[in-house]
N, C-alpha and C positions, 0 to 999 in steps of 0.2 A: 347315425340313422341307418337300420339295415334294409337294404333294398329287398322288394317283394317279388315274387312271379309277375305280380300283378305292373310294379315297376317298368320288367325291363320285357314283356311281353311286346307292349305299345313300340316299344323302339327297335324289335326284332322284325315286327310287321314293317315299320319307316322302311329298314334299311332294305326287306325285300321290295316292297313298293320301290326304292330309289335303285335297287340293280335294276329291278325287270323294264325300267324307264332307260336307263342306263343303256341296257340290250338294245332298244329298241332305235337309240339313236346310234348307237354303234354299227346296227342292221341299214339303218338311212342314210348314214353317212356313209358306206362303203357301196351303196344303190347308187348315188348321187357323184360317186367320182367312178362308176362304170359309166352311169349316163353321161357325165365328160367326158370320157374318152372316146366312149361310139360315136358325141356330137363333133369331137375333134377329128374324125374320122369321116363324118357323115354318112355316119353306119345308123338309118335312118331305121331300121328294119327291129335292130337292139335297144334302141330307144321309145320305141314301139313297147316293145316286148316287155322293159320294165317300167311300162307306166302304172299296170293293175296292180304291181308291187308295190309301187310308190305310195298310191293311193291307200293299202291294205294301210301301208305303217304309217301312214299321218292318219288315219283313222285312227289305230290300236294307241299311237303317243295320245290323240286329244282324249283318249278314252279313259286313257290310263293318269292325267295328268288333272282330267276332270272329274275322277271319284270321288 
């Protein structure tokens, strides 16, 4: 059977849909082990500072996870 545009379009879109997920947990996971280390510091002031981030990328994930 020959595959179509039409075929392997749908799974070209998946695979962007699963990096840009992908990024986004790459981006929270490396938020989240700054926020460890400033809590391990009680660098109270950095931890502050990346809460509005935090908060952007658990928005952007459920957004992106909930299309």
């Amino acid at each position: 059977m020959a595959t179509t545009l039409t075929q392997v379009k749908p799974n070209m879109n998946l695979r962007n849909d699963v990096q840009a997920v992908m990024k986004v947990l790459d981006a929270f996971s490396q938020l989240l082990e700054e926020e460890t280390t400033a809590l391990r510091k009680s660098d109270f002031k950095t931890v502050d500072r990346l809460q509005a981030n935090k908060k952007a990328l658990a928005a952007e994930y459920q957004s992106r996870v909930t299309a």
